[in-house]
MARKE-903765 format. One record per residue: x, z, y of N, C-alpha, C, O in turn. Coordinates in steps of 0.1 Angstrom, whole numbers, plus 2048, in hexadecimal, padded with zeros to 3 digits. Layout:
XZYXZYXZYXZY...
***
This chain:
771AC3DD077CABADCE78AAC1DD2793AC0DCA78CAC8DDD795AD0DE1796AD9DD57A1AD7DCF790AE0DD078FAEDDC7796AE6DBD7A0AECDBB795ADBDB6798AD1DAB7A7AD0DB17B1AD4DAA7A9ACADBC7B5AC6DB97C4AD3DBA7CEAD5DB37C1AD7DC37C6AE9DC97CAAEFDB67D5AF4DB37BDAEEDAB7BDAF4D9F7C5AEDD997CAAF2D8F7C8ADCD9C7D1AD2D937DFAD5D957E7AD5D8B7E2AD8DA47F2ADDDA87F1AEADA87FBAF0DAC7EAAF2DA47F0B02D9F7F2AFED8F7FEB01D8A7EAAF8D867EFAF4D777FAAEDD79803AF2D737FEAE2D8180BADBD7E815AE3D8181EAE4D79815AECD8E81EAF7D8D827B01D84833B03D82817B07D7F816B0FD7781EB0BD69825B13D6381BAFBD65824AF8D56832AF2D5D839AF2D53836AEFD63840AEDD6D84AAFBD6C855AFDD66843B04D7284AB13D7184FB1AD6685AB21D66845B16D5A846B1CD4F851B16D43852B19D37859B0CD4B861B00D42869B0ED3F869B19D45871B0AD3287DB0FD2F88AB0AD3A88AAFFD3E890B13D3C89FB16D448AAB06D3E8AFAFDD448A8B0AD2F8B1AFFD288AFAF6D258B7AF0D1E8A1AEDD2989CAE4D298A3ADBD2E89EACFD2E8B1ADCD358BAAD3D388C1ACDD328C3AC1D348C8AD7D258D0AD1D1C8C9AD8D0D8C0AE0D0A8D5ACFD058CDAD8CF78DAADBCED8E2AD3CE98DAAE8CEB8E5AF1CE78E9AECCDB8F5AEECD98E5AE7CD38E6AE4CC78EFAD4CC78F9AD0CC08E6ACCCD18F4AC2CD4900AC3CE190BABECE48F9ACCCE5905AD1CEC913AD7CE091FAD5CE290FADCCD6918AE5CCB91FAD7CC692BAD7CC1919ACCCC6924ABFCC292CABECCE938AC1CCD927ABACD9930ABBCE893EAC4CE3949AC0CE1938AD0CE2944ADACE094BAD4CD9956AD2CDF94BAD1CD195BACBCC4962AC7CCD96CACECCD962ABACD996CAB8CE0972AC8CE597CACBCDF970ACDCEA96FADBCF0979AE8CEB97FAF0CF1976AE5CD897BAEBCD0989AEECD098EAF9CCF993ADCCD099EADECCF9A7AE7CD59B2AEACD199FAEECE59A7AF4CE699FAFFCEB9A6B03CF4993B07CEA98BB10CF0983B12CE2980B0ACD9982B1DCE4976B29CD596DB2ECD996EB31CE5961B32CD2953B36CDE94CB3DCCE94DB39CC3946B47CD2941B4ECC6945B60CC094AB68CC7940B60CB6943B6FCB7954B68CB1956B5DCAC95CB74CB5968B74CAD971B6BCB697DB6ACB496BB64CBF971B57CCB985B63CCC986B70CCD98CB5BCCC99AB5BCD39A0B52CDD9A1B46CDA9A4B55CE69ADB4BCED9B3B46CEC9BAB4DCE59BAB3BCEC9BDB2ECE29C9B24CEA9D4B28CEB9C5B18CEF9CCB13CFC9C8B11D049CEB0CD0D9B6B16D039B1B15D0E9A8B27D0C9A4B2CD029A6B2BD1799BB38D1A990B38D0F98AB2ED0D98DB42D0997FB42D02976B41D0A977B47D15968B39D07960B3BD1194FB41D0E944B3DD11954B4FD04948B56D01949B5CD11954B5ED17937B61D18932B63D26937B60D29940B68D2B93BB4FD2E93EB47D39937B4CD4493CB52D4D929B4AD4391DB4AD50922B54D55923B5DD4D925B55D61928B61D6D933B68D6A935B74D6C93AB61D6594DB66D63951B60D6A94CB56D6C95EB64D70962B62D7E96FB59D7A978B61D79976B4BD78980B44D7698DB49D77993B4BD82994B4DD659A1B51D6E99FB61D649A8B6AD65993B64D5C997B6CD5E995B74D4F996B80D4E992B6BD3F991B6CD3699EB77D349A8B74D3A99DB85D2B9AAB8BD2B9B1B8AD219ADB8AD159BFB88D249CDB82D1A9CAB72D199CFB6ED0F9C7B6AD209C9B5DD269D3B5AD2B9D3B65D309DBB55D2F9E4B4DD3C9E1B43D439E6B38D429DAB47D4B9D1B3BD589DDB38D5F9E8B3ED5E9D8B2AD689E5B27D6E9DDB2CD7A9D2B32D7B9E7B27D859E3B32D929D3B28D969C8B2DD9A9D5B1AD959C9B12D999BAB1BD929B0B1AD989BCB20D8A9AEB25D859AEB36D8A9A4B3CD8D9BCB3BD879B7B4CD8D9B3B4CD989ABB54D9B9B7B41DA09B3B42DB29AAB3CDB59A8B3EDC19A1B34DB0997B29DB198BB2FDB6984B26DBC986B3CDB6982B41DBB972B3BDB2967B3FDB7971B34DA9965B34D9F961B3DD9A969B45D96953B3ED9794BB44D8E943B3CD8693CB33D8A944B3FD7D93AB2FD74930B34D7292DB40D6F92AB27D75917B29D72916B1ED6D920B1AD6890AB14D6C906B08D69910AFDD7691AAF6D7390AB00D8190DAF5D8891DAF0D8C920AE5D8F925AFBD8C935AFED8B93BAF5D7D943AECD7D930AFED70939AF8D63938AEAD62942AE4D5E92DAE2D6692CAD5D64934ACAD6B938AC0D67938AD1D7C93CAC9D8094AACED7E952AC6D83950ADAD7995DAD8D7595EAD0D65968AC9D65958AD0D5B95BAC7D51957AB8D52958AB1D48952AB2D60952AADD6595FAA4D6895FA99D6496BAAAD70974AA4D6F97DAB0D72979AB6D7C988AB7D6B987AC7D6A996AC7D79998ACFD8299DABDD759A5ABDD839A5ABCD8F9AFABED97995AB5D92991AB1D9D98CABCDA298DABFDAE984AC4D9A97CAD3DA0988ADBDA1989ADFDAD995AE1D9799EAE6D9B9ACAE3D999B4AE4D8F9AEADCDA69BAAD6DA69C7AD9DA19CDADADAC9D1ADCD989DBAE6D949D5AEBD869DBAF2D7D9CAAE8D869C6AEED749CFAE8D679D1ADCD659D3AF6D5F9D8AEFD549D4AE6D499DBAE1D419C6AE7D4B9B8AE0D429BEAD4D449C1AD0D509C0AC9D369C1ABFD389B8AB5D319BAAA9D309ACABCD2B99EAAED3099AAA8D35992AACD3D99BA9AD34996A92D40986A91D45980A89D4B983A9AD40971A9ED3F966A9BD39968A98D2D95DA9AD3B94FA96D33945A8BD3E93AA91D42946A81D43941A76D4C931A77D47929A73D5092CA7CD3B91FA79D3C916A86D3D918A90D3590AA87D49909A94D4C8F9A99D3F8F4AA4D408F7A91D388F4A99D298F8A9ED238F3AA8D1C906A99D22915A9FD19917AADD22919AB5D19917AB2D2A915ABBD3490CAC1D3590FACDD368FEABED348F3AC8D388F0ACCD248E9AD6D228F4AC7D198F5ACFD10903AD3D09905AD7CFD90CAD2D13918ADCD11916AE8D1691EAF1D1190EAEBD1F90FAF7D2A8FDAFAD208F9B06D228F8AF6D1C8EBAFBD0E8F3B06D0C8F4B11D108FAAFFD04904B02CF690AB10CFB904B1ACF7917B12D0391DB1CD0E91BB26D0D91FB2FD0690BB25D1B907B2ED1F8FDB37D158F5B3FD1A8FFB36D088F5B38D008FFB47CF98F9B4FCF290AB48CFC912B4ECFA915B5BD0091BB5BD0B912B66CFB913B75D06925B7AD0792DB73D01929B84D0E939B82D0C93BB89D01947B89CFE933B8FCF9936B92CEE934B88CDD931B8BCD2939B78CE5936B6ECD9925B6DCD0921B63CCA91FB78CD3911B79CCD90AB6FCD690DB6FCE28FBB63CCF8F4B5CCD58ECB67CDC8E8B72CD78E8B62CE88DDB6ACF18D1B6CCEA8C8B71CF0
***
């Protein structure tokens, strides 16, 4: 009985472990998310900076620091790096995470709209090519 159950939580583990990373959101409705996004940010090969930063390799880029941008001082100094848990809760409410940001979105309130915006994003290498 022990042997049985000890083999039930190494299999639950085991398919547990093996989920997909993106299983949180889903890139493809995240890529509708983006249209809000659009008006003023570009993501992709050929991405330009716009009125807002391009955000081809978001993940582990340091806020502030897209080149030929003009950040305001609230984001060069913010002292961020975006990953998942930073980007959500800055499109979250984008003045509350950095106060003085020029971003004027009033954010994304629902965190599906969020967990496949950051699908969508992070799927992006800094060279605009999908991973």
């Amino acid at each position: 009985m022990k042997k049985l159950l000890l083999t039930t939580i190494a299999f639950g583990f085991a398919v547990f472990a093996a989920a997909p990373a993106s299983a949180a959101g889903d890139a493809a409705a995240g890529e509708k998310v983006f249209a809000k996004c659009k008006v003023c940010h570009q993501i992709g090969e050929g991405a330009k900076n716009a009125v807002g930063p391009e955000l081809n390799g978001l993940n582990g880029r340091k806020s502030g620091t897209a080149p030929g941008y003009n950040y305001s001082d609230a984001n060069k100094n913010s002292g961020i790096t975006w990953d998942e848990t930073t980007f959500k809760d800055y499109v979250t409410n984008p003045k509350a995470k950095v106060p003085g940001t020029k971003m004027v979105f009033a954010g994304l309130p629902d965190q599906k709209d969020r967990d496949n915006l950051w699908a969508y994003i992070s799927q992006f290498g800094a060279d605009g090519k999908k991973k």
